[in-house]
Backbone as CSV, one residue per row, in Angstrom:
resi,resn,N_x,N_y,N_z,CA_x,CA_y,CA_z,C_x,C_y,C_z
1,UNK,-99.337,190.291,-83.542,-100.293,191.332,-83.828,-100.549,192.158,-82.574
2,UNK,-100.480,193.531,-83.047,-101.059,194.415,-81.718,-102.200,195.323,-82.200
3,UNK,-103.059,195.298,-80.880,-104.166,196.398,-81.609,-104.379,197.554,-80.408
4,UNK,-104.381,198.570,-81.079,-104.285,199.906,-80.652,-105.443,200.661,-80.920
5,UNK,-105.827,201.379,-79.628,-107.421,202.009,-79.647,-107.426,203.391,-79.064
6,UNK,-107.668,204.524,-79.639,-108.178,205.774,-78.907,-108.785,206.541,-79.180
7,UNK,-109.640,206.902,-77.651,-110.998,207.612,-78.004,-110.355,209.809,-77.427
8,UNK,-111.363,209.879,-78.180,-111.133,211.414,-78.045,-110.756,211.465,-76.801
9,UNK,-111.641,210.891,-75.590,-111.197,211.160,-74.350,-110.897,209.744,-73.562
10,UNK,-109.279,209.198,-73.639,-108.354,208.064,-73.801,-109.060,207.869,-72.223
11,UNK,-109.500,206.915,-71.992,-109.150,206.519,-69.849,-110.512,206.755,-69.615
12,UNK,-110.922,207.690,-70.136,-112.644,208.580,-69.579,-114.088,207.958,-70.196
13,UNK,-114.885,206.965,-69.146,-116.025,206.515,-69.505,-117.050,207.150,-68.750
14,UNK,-117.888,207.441,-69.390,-119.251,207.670,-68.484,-119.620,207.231,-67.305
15,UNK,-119.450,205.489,-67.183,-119.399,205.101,-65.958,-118.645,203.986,-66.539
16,UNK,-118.476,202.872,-65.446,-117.927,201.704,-65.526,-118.925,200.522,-66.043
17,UNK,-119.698,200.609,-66.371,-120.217,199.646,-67.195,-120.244,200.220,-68.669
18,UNK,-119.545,201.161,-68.891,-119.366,201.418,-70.617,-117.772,200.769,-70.604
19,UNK,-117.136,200.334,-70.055,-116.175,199.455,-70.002,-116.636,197.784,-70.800
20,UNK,-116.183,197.861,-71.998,-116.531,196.686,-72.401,-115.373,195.947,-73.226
21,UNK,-114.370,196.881,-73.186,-113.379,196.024,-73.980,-112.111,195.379,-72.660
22,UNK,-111.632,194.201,-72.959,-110.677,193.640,-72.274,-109.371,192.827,-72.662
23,UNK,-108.593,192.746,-72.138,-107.702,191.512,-72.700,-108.083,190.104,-73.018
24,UNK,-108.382,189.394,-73.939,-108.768,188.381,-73.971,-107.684,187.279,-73.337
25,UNK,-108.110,185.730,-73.503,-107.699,184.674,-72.863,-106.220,183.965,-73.429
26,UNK,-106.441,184.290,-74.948,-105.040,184.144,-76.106,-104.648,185.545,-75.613
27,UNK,-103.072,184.936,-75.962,-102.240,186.178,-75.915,-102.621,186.727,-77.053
28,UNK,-102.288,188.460,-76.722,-102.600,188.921,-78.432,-103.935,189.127,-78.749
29,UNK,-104.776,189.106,-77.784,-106.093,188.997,-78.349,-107.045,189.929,-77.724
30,UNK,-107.797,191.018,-78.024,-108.333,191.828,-77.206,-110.714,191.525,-77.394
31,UNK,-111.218,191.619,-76.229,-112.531,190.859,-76.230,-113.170,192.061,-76.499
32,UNK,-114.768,192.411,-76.809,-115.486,193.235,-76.704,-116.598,192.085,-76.206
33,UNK,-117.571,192.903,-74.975,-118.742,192.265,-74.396,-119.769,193.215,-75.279
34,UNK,-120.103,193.032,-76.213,-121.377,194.206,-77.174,-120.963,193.880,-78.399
35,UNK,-122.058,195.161,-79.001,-122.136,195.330,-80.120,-120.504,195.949,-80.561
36,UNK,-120.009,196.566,-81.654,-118.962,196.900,-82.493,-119.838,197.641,-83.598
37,UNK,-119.667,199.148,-84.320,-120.535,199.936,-84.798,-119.188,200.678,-85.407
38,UNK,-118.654,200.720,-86.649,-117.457,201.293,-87.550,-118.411,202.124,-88.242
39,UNK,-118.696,203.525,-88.294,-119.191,204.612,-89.304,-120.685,204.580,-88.453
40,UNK,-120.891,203.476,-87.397,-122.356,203.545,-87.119,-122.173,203.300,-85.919
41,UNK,-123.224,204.240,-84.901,-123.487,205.001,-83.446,-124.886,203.555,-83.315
42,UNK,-125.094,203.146,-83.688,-126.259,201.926,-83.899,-125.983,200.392,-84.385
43,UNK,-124.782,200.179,-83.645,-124.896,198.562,-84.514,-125.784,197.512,-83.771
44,UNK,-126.115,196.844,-84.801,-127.736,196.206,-84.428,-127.164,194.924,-84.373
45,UNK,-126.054,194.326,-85.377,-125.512,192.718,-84.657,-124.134,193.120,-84.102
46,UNK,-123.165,191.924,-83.872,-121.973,192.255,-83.287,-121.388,192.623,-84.077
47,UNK,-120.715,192.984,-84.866,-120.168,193.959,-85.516,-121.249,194.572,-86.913
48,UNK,-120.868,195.618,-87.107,-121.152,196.555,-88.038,-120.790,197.298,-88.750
49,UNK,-120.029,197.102,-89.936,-119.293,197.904,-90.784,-119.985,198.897,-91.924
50,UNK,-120.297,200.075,-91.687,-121.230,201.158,-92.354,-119.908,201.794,-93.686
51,UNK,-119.377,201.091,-94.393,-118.674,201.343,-95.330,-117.604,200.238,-96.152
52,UNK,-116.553,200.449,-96.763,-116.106,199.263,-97.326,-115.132,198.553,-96.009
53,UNK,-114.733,197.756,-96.174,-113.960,196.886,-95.113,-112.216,196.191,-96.556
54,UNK,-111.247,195.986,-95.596,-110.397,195.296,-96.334,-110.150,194.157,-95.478
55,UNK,-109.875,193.127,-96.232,-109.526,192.137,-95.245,-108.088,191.468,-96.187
56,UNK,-107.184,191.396,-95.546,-105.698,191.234,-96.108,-105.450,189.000,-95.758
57,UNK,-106.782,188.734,-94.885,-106.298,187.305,-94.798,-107.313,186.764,-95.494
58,UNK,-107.343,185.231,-94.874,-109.033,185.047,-95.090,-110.301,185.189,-94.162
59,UNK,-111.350,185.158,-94.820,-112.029,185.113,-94.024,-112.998,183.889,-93.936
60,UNK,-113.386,183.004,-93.018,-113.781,181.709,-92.996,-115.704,182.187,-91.944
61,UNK,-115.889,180.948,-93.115,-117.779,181.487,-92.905,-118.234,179.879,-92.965
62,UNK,-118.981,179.460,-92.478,-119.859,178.046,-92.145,-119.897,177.795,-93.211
63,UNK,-120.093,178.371,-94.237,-120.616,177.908,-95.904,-119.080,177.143,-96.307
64,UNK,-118.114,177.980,-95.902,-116.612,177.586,-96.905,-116.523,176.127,-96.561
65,UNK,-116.191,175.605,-97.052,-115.519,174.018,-97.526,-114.472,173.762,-96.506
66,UNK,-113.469,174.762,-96.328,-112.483,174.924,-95.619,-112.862,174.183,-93.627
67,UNK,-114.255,174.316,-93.491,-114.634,174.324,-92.482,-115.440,172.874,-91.857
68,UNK,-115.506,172.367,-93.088,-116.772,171.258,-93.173,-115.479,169.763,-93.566
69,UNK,-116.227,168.735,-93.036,-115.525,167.176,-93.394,-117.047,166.448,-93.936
70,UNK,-116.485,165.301,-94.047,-117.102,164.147,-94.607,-118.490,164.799,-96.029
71,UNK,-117.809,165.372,-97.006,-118.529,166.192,-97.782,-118.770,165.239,-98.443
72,UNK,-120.201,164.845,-99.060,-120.274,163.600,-100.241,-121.770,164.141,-100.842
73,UNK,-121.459,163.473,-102.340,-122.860,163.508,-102.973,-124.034,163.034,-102.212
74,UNK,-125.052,163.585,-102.767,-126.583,162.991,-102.201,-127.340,162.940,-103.639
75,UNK,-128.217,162.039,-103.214,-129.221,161.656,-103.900,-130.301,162.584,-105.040
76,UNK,-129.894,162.963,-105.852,-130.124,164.164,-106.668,-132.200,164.515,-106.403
77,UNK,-132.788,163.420,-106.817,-133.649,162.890,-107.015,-134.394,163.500,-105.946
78,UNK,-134.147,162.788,-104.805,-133.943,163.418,-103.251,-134.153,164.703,-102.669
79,UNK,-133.213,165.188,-103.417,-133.313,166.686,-102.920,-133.974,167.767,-103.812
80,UNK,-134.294,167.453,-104.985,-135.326,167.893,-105.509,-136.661,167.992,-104.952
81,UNK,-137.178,166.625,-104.179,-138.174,166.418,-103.891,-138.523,167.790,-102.841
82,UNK,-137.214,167.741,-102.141,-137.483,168.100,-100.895,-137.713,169.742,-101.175
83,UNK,-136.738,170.315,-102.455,-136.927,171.817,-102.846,-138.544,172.196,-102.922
84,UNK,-139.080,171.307,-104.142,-140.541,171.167,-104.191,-141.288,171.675,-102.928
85,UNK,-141.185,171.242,-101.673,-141.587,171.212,-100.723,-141.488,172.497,-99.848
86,UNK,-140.450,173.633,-100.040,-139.851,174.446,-99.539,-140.618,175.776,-99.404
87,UNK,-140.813,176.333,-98.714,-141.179,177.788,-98.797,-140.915,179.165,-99.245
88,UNK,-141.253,179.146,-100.582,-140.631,180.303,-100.988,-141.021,181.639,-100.869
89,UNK,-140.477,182.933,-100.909,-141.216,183.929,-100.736,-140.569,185.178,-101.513
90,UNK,-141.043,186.126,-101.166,-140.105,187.808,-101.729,-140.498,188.578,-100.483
91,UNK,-139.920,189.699,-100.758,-139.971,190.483,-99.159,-139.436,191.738,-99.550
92,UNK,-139.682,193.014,-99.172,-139.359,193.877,-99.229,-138.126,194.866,-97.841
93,UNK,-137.725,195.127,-98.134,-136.606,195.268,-96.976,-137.518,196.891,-95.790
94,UNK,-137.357,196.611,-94.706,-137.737,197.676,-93.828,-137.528,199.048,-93.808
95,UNK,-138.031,199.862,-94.501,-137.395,201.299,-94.678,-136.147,201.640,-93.525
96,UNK,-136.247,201.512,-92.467,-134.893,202.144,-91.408,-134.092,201.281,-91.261
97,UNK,-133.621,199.826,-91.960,-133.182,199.215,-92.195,-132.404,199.337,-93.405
98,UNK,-132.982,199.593,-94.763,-132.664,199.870,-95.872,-131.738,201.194,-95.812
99,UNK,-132.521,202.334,-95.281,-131.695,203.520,-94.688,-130.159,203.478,-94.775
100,UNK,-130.308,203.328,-93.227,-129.012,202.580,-92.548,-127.831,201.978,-93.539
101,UNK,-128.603,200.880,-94.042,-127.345,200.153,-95.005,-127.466,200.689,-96.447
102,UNK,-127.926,201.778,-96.747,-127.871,202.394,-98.123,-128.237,201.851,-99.087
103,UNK,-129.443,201.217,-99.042,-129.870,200.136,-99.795,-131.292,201.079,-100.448
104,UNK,-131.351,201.348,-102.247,-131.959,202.718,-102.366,-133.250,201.572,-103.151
105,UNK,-132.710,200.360,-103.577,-134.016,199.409,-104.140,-134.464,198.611,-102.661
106,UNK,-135.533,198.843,-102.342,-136.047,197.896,-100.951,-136.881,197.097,-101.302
């Protein structure tokens, strides 16, 4: 895999601490020290995709199965109890938040 990057003005940063991308430690692999902002001048976590995304592999998330061992039943009974116990709530989403991600029910 190669990845290829250019900005209107290729070489030319404001200063040297807008230098944030590097060769990473794997071959083949390029680092960013920041945020990442695709359609957005504001990304608020490390990456930010302000439109659709494709992804041609997989993609692996803490939740997938793929990631986790020694998976076994529990105690049904158990964990009921413990739902009971839980804090539930509703919430309305932050207007410049909602904005942003085009979200028109908040």
């Amino acid at each position: 895999h190669k990845f290829f990057f250019q900005a209107s003005n290729p070489g030319q940063f404001e200063n040297d601490s807008d230098v944030l991308w590097q060769r990473g430690h794997v071959p083949e692999t390029i680092v960013c020290h920041g945020r990442v902002g695709i359609n957005t001048d504001a990304p608020d976590e490390a990456l930010v995709v302000c439109g659709n995304a494709k992804v041609m592999g997989r993609v692996m998330h803490p939740s997938d199965s793929r990631a986790k061992q020694n998976i076994r039943e529990v105690d049904t009974n158990e964990q009921l109890r413990r739902i009971t116990q839980m804090r539930l709530v509703e919430y309305d989403y932050k207007p410049e938040f909602a904005s942003v991600m085009g979200i028109k029910d908040t």
